[in-house]
Each structure stands twice: as C-alpha cells, then as structure tokens.
C-alpha positions in Angstrom: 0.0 0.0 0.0 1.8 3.4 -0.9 1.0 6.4 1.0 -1.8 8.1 -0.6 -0.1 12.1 -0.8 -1.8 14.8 1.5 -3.2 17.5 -0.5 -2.1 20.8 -1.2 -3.8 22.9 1.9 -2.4 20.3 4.4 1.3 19.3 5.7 2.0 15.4 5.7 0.9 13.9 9.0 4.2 13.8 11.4 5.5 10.8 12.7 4.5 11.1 16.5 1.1 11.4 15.5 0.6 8.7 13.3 2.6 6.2 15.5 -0.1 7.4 18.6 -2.7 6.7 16.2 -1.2 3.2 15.3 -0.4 2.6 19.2 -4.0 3.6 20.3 -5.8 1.7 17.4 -4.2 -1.5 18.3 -4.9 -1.0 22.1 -8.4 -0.6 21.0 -8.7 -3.4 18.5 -7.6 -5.6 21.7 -10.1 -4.3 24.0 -12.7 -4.4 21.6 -11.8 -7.8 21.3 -12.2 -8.6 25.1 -15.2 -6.7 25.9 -16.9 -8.8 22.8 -15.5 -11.9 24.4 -16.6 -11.2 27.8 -20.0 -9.4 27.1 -23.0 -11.1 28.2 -24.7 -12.8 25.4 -28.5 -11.6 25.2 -29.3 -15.0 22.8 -27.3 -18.0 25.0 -26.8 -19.7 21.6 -25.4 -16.6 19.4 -21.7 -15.6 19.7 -21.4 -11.7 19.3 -19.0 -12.2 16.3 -22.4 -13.1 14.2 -24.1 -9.9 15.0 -22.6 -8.0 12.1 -25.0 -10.2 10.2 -28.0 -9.3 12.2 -26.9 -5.4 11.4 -26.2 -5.5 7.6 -29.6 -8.2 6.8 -31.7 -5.4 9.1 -30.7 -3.3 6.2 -31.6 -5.7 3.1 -31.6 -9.2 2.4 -28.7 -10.3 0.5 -27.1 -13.5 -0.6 -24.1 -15.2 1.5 -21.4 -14.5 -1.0 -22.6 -10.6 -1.2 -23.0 -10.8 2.8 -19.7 -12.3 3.6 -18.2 -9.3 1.2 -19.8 -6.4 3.2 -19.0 -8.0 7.0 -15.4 -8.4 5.1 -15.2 -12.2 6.1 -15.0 -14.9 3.9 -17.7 -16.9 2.7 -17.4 -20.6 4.6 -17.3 -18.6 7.5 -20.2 -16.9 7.0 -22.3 -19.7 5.1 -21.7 -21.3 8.7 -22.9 -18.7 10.9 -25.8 -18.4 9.0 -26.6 -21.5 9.3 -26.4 -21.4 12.8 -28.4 -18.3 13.1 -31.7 -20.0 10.5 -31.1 -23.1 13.2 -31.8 -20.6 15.9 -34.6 -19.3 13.5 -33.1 -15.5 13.8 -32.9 -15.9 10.2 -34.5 -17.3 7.0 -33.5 -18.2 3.7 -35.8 -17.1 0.8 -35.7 -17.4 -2.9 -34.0 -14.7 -4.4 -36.7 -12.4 -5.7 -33.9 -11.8 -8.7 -33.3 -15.5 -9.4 -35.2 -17.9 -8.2 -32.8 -20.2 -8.7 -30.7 -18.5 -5.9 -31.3 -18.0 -2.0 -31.2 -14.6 0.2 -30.8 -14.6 3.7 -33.6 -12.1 5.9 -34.4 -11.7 9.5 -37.1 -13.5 10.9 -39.3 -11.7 13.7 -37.2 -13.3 16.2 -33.9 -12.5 14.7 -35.9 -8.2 14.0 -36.3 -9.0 18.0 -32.9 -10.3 18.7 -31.1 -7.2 17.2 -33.5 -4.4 18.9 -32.5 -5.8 21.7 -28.7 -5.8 20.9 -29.0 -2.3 19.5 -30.9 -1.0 22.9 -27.6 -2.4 25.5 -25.4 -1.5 22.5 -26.9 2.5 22.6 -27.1 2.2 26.6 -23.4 1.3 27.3 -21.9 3.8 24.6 -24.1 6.2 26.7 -22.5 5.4 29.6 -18.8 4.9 28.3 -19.2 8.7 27.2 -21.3 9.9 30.0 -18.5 12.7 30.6 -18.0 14.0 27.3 -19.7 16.9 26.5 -22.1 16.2 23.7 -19.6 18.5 21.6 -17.0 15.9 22.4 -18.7 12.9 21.5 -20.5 14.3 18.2 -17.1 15.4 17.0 -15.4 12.1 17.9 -18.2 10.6 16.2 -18.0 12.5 13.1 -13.7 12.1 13.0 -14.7 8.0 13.8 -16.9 8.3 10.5 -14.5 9.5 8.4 -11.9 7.3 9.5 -13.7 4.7 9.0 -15.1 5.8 5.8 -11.2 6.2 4.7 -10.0 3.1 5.9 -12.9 1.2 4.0 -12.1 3.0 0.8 -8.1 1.7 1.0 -9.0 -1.8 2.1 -9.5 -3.3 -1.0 -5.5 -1.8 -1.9 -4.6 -3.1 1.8 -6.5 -6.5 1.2 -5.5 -7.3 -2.7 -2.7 -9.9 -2.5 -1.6 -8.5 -6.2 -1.3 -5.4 -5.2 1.8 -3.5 -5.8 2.2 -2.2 -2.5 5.4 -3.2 0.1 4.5 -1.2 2.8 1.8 -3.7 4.9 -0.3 -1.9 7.3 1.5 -3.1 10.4 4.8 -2.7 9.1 5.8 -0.2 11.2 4.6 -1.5 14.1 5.7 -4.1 16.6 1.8 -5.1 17.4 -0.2 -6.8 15.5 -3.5 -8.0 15.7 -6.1 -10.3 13.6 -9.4 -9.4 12.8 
C-alpha cells in the first residue's frame, strides 16, 4: 500500500502522530476484542461475532457471498454462521426475488427482536462509556470515527488485494499486530 499524498492545503501527518494513532488503534482493536468476548450474550446460543449479520440483513436481504463481502469475512465462515443463526430461527433463507434459482438470507421476527435488543444495550453502554463528554465531544469524535472509518474502507480493497503493488503492509511499522 503506498501512501496516498496529503493535499495541497495540508502538511504530511508527522510521525509522533501517526505512531499514537497506530499505538491507540491497536490498544483498542484488543479491547474491543475482550469486551466482545466477555460481554453477556442476550441469545445464549449466538456468539457476538455473528451480530454484524443481524446489522447489515436489518438493512436488506442479500445472498451469503454478497454478505460475507460487506461484514469483510470470507464466505465458509459466513455460510456457517448463518446457518447457525436459520437453526436458531433468527434468520430465513428465501428465494431470491432476482433468481429464483438463488437464496437470500432475511431476518425472521425473532432475529428483528434479537437485534433491537442488541441495539438498545449497545446505545445504553456507549451512553454510559461517554457519560462525561460533552455532547460536543462525542458528536465530534463521532463524526472524526466516520470518516476514519469511511477512509479506511475505501483503502481496504489496496490493503486486502494480494496482487497489489504495495510493500508497505499496514502493520509494518509497528511491533503489534492484531487479527481481525
């Protein structure tokens, strides 16, 4: 991945900044990690690593292979989860409406239920993680965590692309790494 160049109006980020960005993001990948480890489970039978499904099928149904692209995991991984979540009837598989040759995934009522109820302690712990920032605070974090975000999913298919040109790996400058 080669540096993408900062624009005309703006100096190149320095080096102590980016490295405390690099530092902090990897602290928080890890703790991310934990917490979703540790967090109660509000379904007994649904590991929190399969509510990114809940989130994107709330939006539209897709197909597995299309879902698996936007959660950015692979598709056997998915397929399984999925199938673990229609077992738990939180989802349902449908024709497509496209191709009825095909199948879409969808939330069923319970699975609608299931992520209301994720989205409710979600909303009420972020409250309380950021109960003393000022609303200032947290709508501008929020608004520099969109764009980040927004930036770092336009480069991943660069970062992600084993053809790609690139020699500098996204962890190559530092000493921690972590897996998604």
């Amino acid at each position: 991945m080669s540096p993408k160049k900062s624009s005309p109006d703006r100096p190149p980020l320095d080096r102590a900044t980016a490295e405390r960005v690099s530092l902090d993001l990897v602290r928080l990948v890890k703790l991310v990690k934990v917490v979703r480890m540790r967090a109660p489970r509000i379904h007994p039978a649904i590991d929190t690593m399969a509510y990114p499904l809940l989130f994107n099928l709330a939006q539209e149904e897709l197909r597995v292979s299309a879902l698996a692209e936007r959660i950015h995991s692979d598709i056997s991984t998915t397929s399984r989860q999925v199938t673990t979540l229609v077992g738990h009837g939180l989802l349902e598989k449908v024709s497509d409406p496209e191709d009825g040759r095909a199948q879409v995934v969808r939330l069923s009522p319970d699975g609608l239920a299931l992520l209301e109820q994720v989205k409710a302690q979600r909303l009420a712990w972020f409250r309380e993680l950021l109960a003393d920032w000022t609303p200032e605070e947290a709508s501008r974090f929020a608004d520099d965590l969109e764009r980040f975000t927004a930036t770092l999913e336009a480069q991943a298919p660069t970062i992600l692309d084993p053809t790609s040109s690139s020699t500098t790996s996204p962890t190559a400058s530092s000493p921690t790494t972590t897996e998604n």
